[in-house]
N, C-alpha and C positions, 0 to 999 in steps of 0.2 A: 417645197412643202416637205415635213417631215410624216413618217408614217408610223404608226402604231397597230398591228394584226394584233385581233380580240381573239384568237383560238391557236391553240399550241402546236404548233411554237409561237409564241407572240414575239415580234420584230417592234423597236422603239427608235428614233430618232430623236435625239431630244439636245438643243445647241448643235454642236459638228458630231458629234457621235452616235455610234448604232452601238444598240445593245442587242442582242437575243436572249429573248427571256422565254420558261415556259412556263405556262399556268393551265389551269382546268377551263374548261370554257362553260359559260354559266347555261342554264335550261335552255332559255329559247336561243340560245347562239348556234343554229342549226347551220345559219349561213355566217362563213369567213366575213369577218368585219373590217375596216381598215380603218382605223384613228389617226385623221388627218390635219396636222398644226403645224404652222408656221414658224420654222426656225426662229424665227423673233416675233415674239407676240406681237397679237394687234395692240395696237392703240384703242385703250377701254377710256380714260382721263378723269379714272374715279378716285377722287381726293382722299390723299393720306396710304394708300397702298402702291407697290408697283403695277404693272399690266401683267404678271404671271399671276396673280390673286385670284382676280375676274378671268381668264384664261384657264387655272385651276374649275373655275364653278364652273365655265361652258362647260367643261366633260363632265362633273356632275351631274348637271341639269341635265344631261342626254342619256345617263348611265342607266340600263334598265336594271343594274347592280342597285341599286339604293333602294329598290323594293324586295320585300319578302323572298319571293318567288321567282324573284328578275324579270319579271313579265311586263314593266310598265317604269317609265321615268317620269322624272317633273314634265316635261315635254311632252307628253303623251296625254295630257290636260289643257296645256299651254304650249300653242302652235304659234311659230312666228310669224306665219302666213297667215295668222290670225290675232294680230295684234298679241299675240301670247295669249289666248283665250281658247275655248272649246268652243267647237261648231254644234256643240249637243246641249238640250235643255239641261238634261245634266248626266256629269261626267262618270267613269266606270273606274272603280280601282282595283287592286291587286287582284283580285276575286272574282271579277267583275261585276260586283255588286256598285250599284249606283250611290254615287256621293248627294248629300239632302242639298246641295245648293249647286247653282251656276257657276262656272271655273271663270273667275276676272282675269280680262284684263291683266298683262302685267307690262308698265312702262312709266318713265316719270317717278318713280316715287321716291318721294320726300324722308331721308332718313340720317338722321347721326352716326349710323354706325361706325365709318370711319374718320371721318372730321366733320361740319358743318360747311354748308354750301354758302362760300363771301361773293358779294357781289364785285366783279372786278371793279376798281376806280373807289369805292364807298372807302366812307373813315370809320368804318361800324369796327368798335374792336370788343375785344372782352366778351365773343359769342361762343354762351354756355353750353351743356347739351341740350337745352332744351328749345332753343331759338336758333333760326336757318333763317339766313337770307340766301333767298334764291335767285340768281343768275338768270337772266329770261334766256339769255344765250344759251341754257343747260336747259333749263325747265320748258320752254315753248312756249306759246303763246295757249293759251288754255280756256275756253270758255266758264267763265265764274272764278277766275285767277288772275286779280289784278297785279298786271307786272309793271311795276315800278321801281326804285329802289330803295321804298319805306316798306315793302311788300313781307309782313315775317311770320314763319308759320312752324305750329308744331311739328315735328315729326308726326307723317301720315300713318295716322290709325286702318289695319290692313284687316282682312274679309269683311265677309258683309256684315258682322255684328262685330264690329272692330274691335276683338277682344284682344287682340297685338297690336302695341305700335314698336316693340322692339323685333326689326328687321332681323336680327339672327337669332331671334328664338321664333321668329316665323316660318323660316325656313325650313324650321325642325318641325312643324306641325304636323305638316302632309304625312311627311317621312312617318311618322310615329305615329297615323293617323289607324285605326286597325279596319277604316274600308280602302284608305285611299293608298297606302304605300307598304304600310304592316311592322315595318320595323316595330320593336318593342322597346332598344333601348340606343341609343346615338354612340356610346362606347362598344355594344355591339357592332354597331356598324363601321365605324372605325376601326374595328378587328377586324372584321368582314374585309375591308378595301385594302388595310395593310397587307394584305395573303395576294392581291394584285399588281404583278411589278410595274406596270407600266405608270402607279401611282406615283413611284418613287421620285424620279425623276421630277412629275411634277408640283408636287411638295419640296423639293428641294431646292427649286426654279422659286417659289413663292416664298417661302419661310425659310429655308435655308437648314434646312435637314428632312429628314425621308419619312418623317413617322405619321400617319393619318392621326389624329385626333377629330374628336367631335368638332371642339371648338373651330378648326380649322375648317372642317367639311361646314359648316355655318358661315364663315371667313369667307371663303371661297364661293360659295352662292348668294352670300351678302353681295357681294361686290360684283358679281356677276348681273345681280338683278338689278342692282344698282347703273351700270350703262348701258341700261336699255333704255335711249333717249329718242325721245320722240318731239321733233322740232322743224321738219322739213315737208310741211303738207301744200296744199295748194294756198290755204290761210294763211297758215305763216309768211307764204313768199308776197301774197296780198299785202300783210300789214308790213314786212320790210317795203315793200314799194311805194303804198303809203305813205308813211314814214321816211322816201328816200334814202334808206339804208341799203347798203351790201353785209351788213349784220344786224341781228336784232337790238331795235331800238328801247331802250329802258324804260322811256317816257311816253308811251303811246296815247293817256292822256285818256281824252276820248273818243279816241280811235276805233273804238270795239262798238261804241254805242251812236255817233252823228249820224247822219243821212246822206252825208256824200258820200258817191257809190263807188265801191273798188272794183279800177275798170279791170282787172283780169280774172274778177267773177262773171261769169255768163247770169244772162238778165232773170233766169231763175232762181240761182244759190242768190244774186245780191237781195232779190224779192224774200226769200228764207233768212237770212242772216237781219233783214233789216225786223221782221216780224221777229223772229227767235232775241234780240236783245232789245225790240222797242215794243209791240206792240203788244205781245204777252210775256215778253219780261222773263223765257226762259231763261236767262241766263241768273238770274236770282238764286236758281236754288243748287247750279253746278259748281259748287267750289270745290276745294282742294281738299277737303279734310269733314265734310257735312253729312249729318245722319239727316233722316225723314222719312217720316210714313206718307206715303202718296197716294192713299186711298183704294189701292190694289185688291183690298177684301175688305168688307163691312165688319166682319168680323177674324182678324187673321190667324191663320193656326199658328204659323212662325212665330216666333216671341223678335226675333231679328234683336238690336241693340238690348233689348230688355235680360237677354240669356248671359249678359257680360256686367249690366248694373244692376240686376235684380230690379230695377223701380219699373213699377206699371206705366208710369207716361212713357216709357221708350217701348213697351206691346207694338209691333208691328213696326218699328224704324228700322232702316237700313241704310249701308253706305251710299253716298251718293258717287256713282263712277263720273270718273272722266270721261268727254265725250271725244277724247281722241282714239281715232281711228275706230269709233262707233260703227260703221260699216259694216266692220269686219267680224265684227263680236256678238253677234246675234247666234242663238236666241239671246232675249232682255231678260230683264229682271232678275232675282235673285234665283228665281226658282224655271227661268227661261221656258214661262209661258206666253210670251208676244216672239212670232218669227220672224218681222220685220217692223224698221224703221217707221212704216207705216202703220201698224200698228200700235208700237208704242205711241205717236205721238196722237191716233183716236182716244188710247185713254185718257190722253191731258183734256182734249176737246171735248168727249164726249160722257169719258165713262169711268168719271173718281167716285170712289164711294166717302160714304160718309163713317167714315173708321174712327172710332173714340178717340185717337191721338193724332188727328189728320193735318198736314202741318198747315198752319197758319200761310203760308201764302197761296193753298191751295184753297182756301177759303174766301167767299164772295163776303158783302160786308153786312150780311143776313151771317154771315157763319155757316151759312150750307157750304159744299163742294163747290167749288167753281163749274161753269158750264162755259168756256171758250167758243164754242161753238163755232168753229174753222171750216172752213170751206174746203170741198177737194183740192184747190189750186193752193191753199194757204199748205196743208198740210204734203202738198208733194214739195214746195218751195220749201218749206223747212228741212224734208228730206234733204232733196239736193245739196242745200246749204252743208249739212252735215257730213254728205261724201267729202266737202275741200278736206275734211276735218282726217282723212288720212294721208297716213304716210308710207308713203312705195318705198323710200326709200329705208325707210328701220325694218320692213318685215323682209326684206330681201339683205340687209346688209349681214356679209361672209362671217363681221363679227359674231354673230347672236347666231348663228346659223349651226342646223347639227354636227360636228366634226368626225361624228361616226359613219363610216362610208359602206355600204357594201361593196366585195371586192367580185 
């Protein structure tokens, strides 16, 4: 491992050589840091860049430099030990004034920014920016994500009123956010990191010269954010078995939704999995890319999607998250007022309101709210079911993981 010290003298290793560099050490760098990378990057295998790109973003994403004050990183919202998400209803930035929404979630997501995702073996050619075939080998197996190789989807619309779907001007958002990160202007801050040598080095591992640019610090946590892949849960190795695969199968078919049981679920998650896609049909409204109002307030203060289209039918829609590694990402909702699992899924059974835009499948055929009316057993089975749904191995893997050490 190569080492990089965050307080002066800063020491760099970067290919076969050390540097000693000195720099100022930023506010809270109270304790000696040690920036710790791998003479040869990892393996990220994110299409159309090298692995120094995504390499580039891990430090990034960890740097409490990308804030105002240096008091807080993207990571300090988004834990990997938590599927990249906050353990708080909602999150604190620069300030520590509290952000108006819930920290998602980050893994899986669907974008062009550096090529489009081809399905190995397909004859799909001529795909534009607008159209992604997705790899289930890349993508996982996804509740409300059928994987096939006819399966095509836009580039995924990102927070909960999906006012981005272009991944590297998303990345700029937080940063420029004035509770979440403070930055004012992204060529600032490109200033700001060029005055840091141990950038140097790796800006010139990535792009092939030394100089921080906005676009590149966007570059760099594009692609970073980009393999953070989530495909290795207790489900996934279920529908590989399934399926008789040692890799994931493309054609699962109806795999996700028959009645024969997958024997390396326990008789609880298979009792959940068979309820969650047969008998109330949750799996209907988890797709990949889906807004809905789900009856959370009769009357909502949050505008959610309506704040991005201005039109009143979207009053009160929100993204619909992925339920990968749902476990771990509590609190719920947008505004993480459910603390668990269990909770959320009382609302679906017991407690939707009748909200003016309430979506249609949350609707009985009266048009009132559905009342499922779940049993305690139905509702811990659905649980259960939902734990396969993580992955130990993406929140612990050394890639995503902080490179910043204390020494």
């Amino acid at each position: 491992m190569s080492t990089m010290k965050m307080k002066a003298p800063w020491t760099i290793a970067a290919a076969l050589m050390v540097f000693v560099l000195a720099c100022e050490p930023f506010e809270n760098g109270s304790r000696e840091m040690v920036l710790e990378l791998p003479t040869k990057p990892f393996s990220y295998s994110v299409s159309g860049v090298s692995d120094d790109v995504p390499t580039l973003g891990r430090v990034l994403f960890y740097d409490t430099r990308l804030s105002l004050n240096n008091s807080i990183s993207c990571a300090s919202c988004h834990k990997q030990t938590l599927a990249f998400s906050d353990n708080a209803a909602l999150s604190r930035g620069f300030e520590n004034r509290v952000t108006p929404r819930n920290s998602m979630a980050i893994q899986n997501i669907i974008s062009d920014a550096f090529s489009a995702f081809v399905l190995p073996g397909s004859d799909t050619t001529g795909t534009d920016s607008t159209t992604i075939i997705i790899d289930p080998g890349v993508i996982g197996y996804m509740p409300g994500v059928p994987v096939s190789p006819d399966f095509v989807a836009t580039p995924t619309s990102l927070f909960w009123d999906g006012r981005e779907s272009n991944l590297k001007l998303m990345v700029t958002r937080p940063i420029m956010n004035h509770i979440e990160m403070g930055i004012h202007d992204m060529d600032a801050l490109a200033q700001k990191l060029n005055a840091i040598p141990e950038y140097k080095p790796l800006l010139q591992n990535a792009f092939g010269e030394q100089t921080v640019t906005a676009e590149r610090i966007s570059q760099g946590l594009s692609a970073f954010l980009l393999s953070i892949r989530s495909n290795q849960s207790k489900f996934d190795r279920a529908m590989m078995f399934r399926n008789n695969a040692t890799t994931f199968d493309i054609k699962p078919a109806n795999s996700l939704t028959n009645n024969v049981p997958m024997v390396n679920l326990s008789a609880q998650e298979e009792l959940g999995r068979q309820l969650f896609f047969n008998k109330f049909n949750c799996n209907t409204c988890h797709d990949a890319n889906g807004f809905a109002d789900i009856g959370l307030d009769a009357s909502p203060k949050d505008m959610g999607l309506m704040e991005t289209t201005q039109a009143e039918q979207h009053r009160g829609q929100f993204k619909i998250p992925s339920l990968r590694n749902v476990e771990l990402t509590g609190p719920y909702m947008h505004d993480g007022r459910f603390k668990t699992l269990e909770e959320v899924i009382e609302h679906y059974s017991r407690g939707i309101n009748n909200s003016p835009n309430l979506d249609h499948r949350l609707k009985g055929v009266d048009g009132r709210p559905l009342q499922m009316n779940m049993t305690v057993g139905e509702v811990k089975a659905i649980a259960a079911f939902l734990t396969t749904l993580t992955d130990y191995q993406m929140i612990s893997d050394q890639r995503f993981s902080n490179p910043f050490k204390a020494k």
